[in-house]
N, C-alpha and C positions, 0 to 999 in steps of 0.2 A: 292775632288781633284782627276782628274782620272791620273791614273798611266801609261795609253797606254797599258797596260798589255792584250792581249786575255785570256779571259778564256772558260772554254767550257759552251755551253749554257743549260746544266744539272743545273748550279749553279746560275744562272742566272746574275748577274751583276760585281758579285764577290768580294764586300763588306764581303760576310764571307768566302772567299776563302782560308785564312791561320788560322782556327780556326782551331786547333786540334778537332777531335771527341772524345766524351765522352767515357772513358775507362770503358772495363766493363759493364754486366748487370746485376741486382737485388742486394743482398747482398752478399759478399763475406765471410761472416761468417757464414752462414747458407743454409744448402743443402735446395733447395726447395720440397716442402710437398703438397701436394693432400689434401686441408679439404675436400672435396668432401666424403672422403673413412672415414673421423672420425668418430666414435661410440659415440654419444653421452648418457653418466649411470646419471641417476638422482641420489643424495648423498642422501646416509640411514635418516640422519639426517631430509633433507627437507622432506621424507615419511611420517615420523614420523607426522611430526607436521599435518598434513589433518586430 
């Protein structure tokens, strides 16, 4: 059902035109972290066993 409503032609038809945007990016609990930079130690235990 159309509305007669203009919308700008960025949105295209504007069927999503009153959807809020998604709040927020990633987790809010947790600073984000570099694995990139991790050190990975091999556990005494697993040496052992070779």
């Amino acid at each position: 059902a159309s509305d007669g409503h203009v919308v700008d032609a960025e949105f295209g038809c504007g069927a999503h035109s009153d959807t809020p945007a998604p709040a927020g990016t990633g987790s809010p609990m947790f600073d984000p972290y570099d694995d990139g930079v991790l050190d990975l130690v091999e556990r005494a235990e697993s040496r052992a066993d070779s």
